[in-house]
C-alpha positions in Angstrom: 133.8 94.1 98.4 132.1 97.6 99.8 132.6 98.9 96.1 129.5 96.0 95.6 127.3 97.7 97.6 126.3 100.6 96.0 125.9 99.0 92.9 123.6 96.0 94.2 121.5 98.6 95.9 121.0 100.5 92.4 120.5 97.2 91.1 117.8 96.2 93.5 115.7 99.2 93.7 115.2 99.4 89.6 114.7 95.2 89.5 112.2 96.3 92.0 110.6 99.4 91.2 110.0 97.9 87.2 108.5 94.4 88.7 106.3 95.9 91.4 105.3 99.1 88.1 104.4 95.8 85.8 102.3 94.0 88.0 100.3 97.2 89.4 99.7 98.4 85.2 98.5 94.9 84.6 95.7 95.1 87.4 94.7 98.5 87.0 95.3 98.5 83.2 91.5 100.2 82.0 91.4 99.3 78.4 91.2 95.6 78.7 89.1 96.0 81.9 86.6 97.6 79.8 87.3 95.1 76.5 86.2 92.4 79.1 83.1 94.1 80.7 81.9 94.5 76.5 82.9 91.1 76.2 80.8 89.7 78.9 78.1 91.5 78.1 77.4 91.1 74.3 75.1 87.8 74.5 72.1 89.6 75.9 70.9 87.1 77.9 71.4 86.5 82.2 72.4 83.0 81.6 75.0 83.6 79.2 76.5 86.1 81.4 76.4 84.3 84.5 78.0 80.9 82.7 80.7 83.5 81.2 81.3 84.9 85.0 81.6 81.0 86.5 83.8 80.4 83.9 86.2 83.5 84.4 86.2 82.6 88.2 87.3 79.5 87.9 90.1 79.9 85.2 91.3 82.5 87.6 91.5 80.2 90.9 91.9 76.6 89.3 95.0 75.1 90.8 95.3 78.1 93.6 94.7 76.6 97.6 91.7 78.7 98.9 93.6 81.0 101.5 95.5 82.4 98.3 92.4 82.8 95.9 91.3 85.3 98.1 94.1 88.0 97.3 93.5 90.0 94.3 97.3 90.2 94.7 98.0 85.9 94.1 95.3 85.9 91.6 96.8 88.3 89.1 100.9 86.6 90.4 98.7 83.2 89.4 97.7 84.3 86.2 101.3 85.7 85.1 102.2 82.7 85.9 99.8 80.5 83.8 100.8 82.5 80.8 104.6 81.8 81.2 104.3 78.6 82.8 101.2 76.6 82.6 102.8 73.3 84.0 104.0 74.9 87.2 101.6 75.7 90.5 101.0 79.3 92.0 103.3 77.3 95.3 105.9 75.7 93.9 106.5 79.9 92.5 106.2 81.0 95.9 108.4 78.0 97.3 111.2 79.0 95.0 110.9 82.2 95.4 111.2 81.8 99.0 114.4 79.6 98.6 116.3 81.7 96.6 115.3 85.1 98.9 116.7 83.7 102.2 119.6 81.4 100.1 120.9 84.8 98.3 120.3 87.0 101.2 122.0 84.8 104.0 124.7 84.5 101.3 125.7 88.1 101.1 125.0 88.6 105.2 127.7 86.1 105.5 130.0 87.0 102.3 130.3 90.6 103.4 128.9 90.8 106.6 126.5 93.2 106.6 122.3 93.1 107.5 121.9 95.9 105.0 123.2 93.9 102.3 121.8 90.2 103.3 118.4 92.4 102.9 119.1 93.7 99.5 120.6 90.2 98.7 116.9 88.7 99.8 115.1 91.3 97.2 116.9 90.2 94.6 116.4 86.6 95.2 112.8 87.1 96.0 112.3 89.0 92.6 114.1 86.9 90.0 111.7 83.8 89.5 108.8 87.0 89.1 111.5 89.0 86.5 111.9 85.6 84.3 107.9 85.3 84.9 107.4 88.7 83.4 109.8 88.0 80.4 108.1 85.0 79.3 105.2 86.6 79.7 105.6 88.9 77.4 107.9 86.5 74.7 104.6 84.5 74.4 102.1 87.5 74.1 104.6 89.2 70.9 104.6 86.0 69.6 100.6 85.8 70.0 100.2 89.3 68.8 102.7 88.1 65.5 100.6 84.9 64.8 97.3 86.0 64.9 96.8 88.3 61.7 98.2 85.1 60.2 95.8 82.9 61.9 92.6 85.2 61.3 93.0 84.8 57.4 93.4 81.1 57.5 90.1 81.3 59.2 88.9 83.5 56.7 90.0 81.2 54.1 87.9 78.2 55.6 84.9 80.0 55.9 85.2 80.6 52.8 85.6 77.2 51.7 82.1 76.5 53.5 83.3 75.2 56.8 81.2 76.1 60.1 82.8 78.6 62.8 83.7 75.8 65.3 85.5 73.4 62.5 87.7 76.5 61.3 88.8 76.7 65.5 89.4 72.9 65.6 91.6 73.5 62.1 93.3 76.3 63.4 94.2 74.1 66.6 95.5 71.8 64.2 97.1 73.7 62.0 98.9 76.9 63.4 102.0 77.1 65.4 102.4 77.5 69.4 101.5 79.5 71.5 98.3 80.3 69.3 97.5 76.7 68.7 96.9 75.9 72.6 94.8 78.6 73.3 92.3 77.5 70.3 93.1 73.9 71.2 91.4 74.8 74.4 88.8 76.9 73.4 87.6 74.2 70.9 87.8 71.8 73.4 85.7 73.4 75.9 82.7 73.7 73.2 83.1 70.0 72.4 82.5 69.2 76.5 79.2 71.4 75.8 80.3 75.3 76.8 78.5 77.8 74.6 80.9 78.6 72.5 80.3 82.8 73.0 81.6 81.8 76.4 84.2 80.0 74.9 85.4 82.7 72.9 84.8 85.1 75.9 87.5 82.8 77.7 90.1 82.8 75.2 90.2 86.4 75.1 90.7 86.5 78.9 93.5 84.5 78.5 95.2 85.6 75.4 94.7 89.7 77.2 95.1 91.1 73.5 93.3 94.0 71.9 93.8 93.2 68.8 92.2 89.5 69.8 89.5 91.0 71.7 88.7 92.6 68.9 88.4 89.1 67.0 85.6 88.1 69.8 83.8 91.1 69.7 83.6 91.0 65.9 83.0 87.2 66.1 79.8 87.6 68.9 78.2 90.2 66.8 78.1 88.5 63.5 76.5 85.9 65.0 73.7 87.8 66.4 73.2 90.2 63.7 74.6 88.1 60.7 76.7 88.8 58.0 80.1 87.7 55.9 82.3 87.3 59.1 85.1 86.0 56.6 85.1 89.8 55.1 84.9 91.2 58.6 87.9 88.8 59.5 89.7 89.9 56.7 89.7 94.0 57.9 90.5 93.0 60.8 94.0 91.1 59.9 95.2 93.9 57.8 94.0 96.2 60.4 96.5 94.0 63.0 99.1 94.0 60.3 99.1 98.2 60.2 99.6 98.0 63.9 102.1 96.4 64.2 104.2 97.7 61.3 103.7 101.4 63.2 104.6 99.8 66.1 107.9 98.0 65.0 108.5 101.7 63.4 107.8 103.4 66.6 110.3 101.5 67.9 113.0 101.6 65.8 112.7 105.5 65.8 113.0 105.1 70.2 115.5 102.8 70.0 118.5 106.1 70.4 116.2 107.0 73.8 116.2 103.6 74.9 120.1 102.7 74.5 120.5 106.4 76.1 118.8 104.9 79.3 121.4 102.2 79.2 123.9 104.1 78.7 123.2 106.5 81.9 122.9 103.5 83.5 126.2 101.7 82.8 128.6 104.8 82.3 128.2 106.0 86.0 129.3 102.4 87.2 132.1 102.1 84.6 133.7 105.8 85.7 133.4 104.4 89.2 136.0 101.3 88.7 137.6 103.4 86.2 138.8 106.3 88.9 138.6 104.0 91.8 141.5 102.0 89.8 143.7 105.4 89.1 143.1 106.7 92.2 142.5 104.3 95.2 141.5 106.8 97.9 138.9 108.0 95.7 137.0 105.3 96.4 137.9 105.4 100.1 136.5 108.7 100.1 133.0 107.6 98.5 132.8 104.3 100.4 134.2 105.3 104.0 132.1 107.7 105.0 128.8 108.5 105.5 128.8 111.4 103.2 129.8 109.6 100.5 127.0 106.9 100.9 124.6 109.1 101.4 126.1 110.4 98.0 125.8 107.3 96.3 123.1 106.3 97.3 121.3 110.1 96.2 122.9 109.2 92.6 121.8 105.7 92.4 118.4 106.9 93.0 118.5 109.7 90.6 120.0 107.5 87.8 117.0 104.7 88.7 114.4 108.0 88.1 116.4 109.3 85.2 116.0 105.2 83.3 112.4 105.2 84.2 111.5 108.8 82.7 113.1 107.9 79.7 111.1 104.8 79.2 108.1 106.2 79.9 109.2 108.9 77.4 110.0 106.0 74.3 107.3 104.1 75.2 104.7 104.9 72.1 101.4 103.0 72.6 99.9 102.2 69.3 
């Protein structure tokens, strides 16, 4: 089982490496930091503000036991986890991630006898609850960012028809598919229990994180300070949405050759490995029996980790 090692090892660092890269980008990410800060501020009015700023705070540490709302660190892990998994607490995560990092890792120290690879065992159990966190994460915000042009006409449409702002978000909750539904669901809800609804809309867009939504609010909060046809204004906006993401589905397209590259640099070394190791037995000896040839592997592992992440970078086109 020592041809495992090397190959867990890569395995661990890049699971590692991307996680601890996508949570760091989502805290120190500027553009929404600065989408929210206009957000809060376009009321004009202290009170406003300060009900917008209570109601951010607590949406960010409902649910959370007060030693954990103090880390900037479980606040952002607890909002991940709201946006994949709304009906499951901030502890029962840690709990099962806790189970699975000392299951997995005293699994391997026993299987192949080794404290090196019980510890790379316990990353890897520690990290997959956050990995499937971060992949429905992001399912459910493509699938936000694909409803919403839709949704923003159907607004525009009962405007149109003479309906007031807050019966076009209680039709839209009614009326529109999931994810989007929930989050106007709750928004509309909110107003009904008596929240402004400028701070209503100020929440959603915390939640949702989307430009292209923010945009929405912004628009939204404007038109009813200054006036004007918001259903026209809603109307640029959706085909505005619509562009975007038709350059970024062609962006994409055109990066998908860099993209199966990475995976192929990835894969290829691992399958020459077992390839040669099966024609010619001592060359794995050679590789896996001495410290030379670890430190060897373990050199190329890490290059081949750098080498998948620069190409990302490289294919990855914001729009």
């Amino acid at each position: 089982m020592e041809e495992l090692f090397p190959i867990v090892v890569a395995l661990s660092v890049a699971m590692l490496a991307w996680g601890l890269g996508t949570l760091v980008m989502g805290l120190m990410k500027g553009e929404k930091r600065k989408l929210t800060e206009r957000l809060a501020g376009t009321s004009g009015s202290v009170g406003a503000a300060g009900t917008s700023a209570s109601i951010v705070v607590q949406s960010e540490t409902e649910g959370m036991p007060t030693f954990l709302a103090k880390s900037a660190l479980m606040r952002a892990l607890h909002r991940q986890l709201t946006h994949a998994y709304p009906e499951t607490s901030l502890l029962k995560f840690l709990g099962l991630s806790m189970t699975l990092c000392v299951a997995l890792g005293l699994v391997l120290l026993a299987w192949m006898d080794s404290f090196w690879m019980g510890l790379v065992g316990a990353m890897l159990g520690g990290y997959l609850p956050l990995m499937m966190v971060l992949k429905k994460k992001n399912k459910r915000q493509r699938q936000l960012a694909m409803q919403l042009p839709e949704a923003l006409e159907f607004l525009q449409r009962v405007l149109r028809a003479g309906h007031s702002l807050s019966t076009g978000l209680a039709m839209m909750a009614d009326e529109l598919p999931q994810p989007l539904a929930a989050e106007f669901r709750r928004g509309y809800d909110e107003h009904s229990l008596g929240q402004p609804l400028d701070a209503c809309l100020r929440e959603m867009a915390r939640r949702i994180e989307s430009t292209d939504f923010a945009f929405f609010v912004t628009a939204v909060l404007i038109q009813r300070q200054t006036g004007g046809d918001l259903s026209q204004v809603l109307g640029n906006i959706s085909g505005m949405i619509r562009q975007r993401i038709r350059l970024q589905q062609y962006v994409r397209a055109k990066t998908a050759e860099g993209r199966f590259t990475g995976y192929i640099l990835v894969c290829f070394p691992v399958l020459m490995f077992f390839i040669a190791s099966s024609m010619n037995p001592e060359y794995k000896k050679n590789l896996l029996g001495t410290s030379s040839g670890l430190t060897m592997l373990s050199i190329a592992a890490a290059l081949v980790v750098l080498g998948l992440i620069t190409i990302r970078k490289i294919t990855t086109v914001k729009v």
